[in-house]
N, C-alpha and C positions, 0 to 999 in steps of 0.2 A: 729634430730640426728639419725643416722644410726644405727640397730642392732649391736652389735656386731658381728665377723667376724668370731670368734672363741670362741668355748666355748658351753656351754648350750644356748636352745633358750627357754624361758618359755611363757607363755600365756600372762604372764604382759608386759612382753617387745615387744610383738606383739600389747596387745592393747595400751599402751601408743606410740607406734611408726604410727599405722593408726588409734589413736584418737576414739577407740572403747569405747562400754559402752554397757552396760546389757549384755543378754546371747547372745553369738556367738556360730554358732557352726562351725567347719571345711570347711564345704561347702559356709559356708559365704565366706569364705577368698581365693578363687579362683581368680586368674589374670584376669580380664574381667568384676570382679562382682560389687558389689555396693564399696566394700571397698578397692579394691586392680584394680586400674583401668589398663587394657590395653592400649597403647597408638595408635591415628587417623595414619590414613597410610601417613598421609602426615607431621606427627609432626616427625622432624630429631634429633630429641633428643633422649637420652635413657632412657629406663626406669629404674629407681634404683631398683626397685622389681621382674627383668625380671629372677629369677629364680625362681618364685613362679609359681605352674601348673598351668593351665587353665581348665585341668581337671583332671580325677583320682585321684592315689594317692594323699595324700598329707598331710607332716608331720611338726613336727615343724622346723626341721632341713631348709627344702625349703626357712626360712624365716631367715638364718643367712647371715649377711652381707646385709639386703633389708633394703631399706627407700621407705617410701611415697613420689612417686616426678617422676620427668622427671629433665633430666640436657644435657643441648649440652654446650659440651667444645671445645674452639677453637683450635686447635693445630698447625693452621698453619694463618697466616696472611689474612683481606679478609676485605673490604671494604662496608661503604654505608650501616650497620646492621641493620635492625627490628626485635624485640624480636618474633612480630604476626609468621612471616617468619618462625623462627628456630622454633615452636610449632605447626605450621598450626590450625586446627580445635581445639585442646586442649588449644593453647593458652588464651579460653575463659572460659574455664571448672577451677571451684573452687577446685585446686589441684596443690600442693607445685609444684615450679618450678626455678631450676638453671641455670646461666649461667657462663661460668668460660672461664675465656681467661689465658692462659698457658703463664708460665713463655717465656720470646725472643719472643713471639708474639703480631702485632703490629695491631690494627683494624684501618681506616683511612676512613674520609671523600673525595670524590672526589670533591667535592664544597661549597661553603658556604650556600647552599641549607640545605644540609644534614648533619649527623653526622654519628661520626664512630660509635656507637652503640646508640642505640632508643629503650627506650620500652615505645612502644607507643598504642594507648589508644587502648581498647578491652581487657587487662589483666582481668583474675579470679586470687583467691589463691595468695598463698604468692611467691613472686620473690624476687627472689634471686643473685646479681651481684658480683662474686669475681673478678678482674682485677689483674694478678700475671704479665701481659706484660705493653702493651703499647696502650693510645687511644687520635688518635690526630687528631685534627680538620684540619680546609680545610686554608688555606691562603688567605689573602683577596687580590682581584685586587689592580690598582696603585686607591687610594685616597679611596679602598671600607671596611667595616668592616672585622674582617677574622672569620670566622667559630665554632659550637660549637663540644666538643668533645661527650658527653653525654646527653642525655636528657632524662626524664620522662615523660609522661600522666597519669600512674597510681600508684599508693603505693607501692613502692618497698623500698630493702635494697642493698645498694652498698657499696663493701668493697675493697677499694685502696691499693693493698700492692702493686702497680707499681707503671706504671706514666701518668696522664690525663692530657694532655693539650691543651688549645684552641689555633684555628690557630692566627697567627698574624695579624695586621692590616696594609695595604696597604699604602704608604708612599704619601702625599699631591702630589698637580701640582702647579709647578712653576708659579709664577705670569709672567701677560704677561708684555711684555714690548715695548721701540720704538724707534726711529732711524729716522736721519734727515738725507736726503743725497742730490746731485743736477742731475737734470734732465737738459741735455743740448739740443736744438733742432737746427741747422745749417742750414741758410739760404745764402748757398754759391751763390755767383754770383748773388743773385737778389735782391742785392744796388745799386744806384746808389750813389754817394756822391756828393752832389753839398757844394763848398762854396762860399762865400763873403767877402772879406774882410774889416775888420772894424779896424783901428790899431792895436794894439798888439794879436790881439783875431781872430779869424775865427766862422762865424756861418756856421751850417753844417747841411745840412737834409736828412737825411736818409728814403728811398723810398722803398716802397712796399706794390704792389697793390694797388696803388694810394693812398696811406697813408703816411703820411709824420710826422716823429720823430723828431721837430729841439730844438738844444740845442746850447750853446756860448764854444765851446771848442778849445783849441789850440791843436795843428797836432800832438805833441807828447801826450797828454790825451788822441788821440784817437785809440791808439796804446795802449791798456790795456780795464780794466774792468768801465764799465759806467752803474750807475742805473738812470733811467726812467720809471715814474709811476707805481712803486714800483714791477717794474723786473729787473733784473739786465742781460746787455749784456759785452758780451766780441767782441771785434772789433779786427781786422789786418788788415793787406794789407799798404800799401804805403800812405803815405799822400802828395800830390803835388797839387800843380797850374795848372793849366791850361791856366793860362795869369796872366797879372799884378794884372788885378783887380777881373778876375771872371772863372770861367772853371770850369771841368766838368771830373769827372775821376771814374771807375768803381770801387768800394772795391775788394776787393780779398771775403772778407768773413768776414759774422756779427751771430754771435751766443748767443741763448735768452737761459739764465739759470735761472731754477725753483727750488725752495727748494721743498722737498718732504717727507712728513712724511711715515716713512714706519711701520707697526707693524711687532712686532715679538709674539711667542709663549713662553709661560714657558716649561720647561722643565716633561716628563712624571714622576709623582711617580715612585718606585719601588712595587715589589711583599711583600706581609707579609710575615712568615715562615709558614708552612702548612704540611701535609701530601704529602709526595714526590716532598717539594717544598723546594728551602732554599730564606732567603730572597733577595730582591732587591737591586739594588745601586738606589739613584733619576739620570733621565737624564739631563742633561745641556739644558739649553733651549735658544732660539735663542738671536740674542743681546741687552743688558738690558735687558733680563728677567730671571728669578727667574729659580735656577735650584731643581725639585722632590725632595721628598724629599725620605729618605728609608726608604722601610720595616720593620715592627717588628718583634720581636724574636717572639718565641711561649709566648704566654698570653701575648703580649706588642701590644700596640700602634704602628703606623707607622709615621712617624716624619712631619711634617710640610713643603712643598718644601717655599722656599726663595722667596724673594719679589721682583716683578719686577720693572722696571719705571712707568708701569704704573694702575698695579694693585698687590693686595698683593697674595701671594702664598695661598691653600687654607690647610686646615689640614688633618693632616695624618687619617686615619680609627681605628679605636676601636678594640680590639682585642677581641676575640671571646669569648666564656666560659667553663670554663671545665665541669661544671656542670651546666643545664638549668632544670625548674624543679625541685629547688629544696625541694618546700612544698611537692613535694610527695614523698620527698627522705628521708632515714636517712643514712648519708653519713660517711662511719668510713674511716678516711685517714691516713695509714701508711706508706704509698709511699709517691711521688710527686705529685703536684698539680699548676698549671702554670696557670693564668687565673682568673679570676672573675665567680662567680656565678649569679642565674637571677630566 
């Protein structure tokens, strides 16, 4: 806790604020010195004790309004955070350290790699997390987990009067599916059709490539659809004589129809909800199959895409966590909290 700002400044409230004991005298208590540290040129934080001298004078007054500590507050929005980052060199040094995200400000992960704020391992001294904005995780791909919003490596306190929450999970992929359709291949002009006539009936054989197809069919059966050794053709042309009893006349055209399995694809999942993401619709997927399923909200699941003909759709993605990390956290939440913990 901070000196007071105003008022008397006494000796006690000096050493109970930099954790003194025995005799000190003034020149102990210099900015730079053993008790009252300066901060690395590369730590972007401030110092809470930066009115204290460094050298000369120096009275008890220099020490109203100081804490022990360093603190980078965010004021404006900023992605992808490391505690190491905002302290540089000091972040390893055994000395109180704050972090404060400002009321309307929002920290956000750009993928599910990362988080919007990390304090991650190499911390000294006590840390400090107030969160008065907003910390939201990364959205997950179609069918993938979605992202965390905070995590820890080291012993810290984080204090929620905003709102943390994990990206959403990535909506499943449509099961595939299939489709039966016919394949025709035309062998125009190269039949011949020979028949013979037997009473009521005609035999008829059909030619190609010295191959010969004969079946017992009357003239008008051959004017339509004929299966033969488990293909099916479709016939035209004129059926005639050529004499009484025997002749010989060219088809117009004999056509071999094939069934044909065809696959189709499921449909794509949707996006989670995320950090400058909102969530997905699923895509419709081709025919008989399963269409995506969607995205989830912040801290939800992504839905399961539908089931195709020929395979089931698969499940949505997990949604992220607001907090990861949590044995090394003690976590006071008076804001919102979206997500599961880990």
């Amino acid at each position: 806790m901070a000196i007071a700002s105003t008022g008397a400044v006494s000796a006690s409230d000096i050493r109970t604020e930099y954790g003194l004991s025995g005799a000190v005298s003034f020149s102990d208590l210099y900015r730079g010195g053993t008790h009252v540290r300066a901060k690395a040129a590369n730590n972007n934080g401030t110092n809470l004790a930066s009115s204290v001298p460094t050298s000369g004078a120096i009275t008890f007054g220099n020490f109203r309004g100081t804490a022990k500590g360093f603190r980078y507050t965010f004021t404006a929005g900023a992605t992808d955070q490391n505690a190491s980052a905002l302290f540089g060199s000091d972040y390893g040094v055994n000395y109180p350290k704050e972090i404060v995200i400002d009321s309307g400000v929002e920290l956000g992960a750009t993928s599910t790699s990362e988080e919007a704020l990390e304090i991650d391992s190499g911390g000294a001294g006590t840390i400090t997390v107030t969160n008065n904005g907003t910390l939201s995780g990364a959205g997950g791909a179609a069918g993938a987990d979605g992202g965390d919003a905070f995590e820890a490596a080291v012993t810290c306190t984080f204090v929620n009067n905003g709102t943390v929450r994990a990206g959403g999970g990535g909506g499943g992929v449509g099961g595939d599916g299939s489709y039966t359709s016919q394949s025709e291949a035309s062998y125009c002009n190269l039949y011949t059709v020979n028949s013979v006539r037997h009473g009521s009936g005609d035999t008829f054989g059909w030619h190609r490539n010295s191959a010969t197809i004969k079946v017992t069919r009357s003239c008008s059966e051959l004017n339509g659809t004929y299966s033969y050794g488990g293909k099916q053709y479709r016939m035209g042309g004129v059926c005639a004589y050529g004499g009484s009893s025997c002749g010989k006349q060219a088809y117009h055209y004999i056509i071999e129809i094939t069934n044909v399995t065809n696959n189709t694809t499921g449909g794509a999942g949707g996006v989670g909800t995320g950090y400058n993401q909102s969530s997905g619709t699923g895509v419709a997927g081709g025919t008989n199959a399963g269409t995506g399923g969607d995205g989830g909200g912040y801290g939800a699941s992504g839905t399961t895409g539908t089931n195709g003909t020929s395979t089931n759709g698969s499940g949505g993605g997990a949604a992220g966590k607001y907090l990861r990390g949590s044995s090394f956290v003690t976590f006071t939440n008076n804001g919102t909290a979206q997500g599961g913990t880990a």
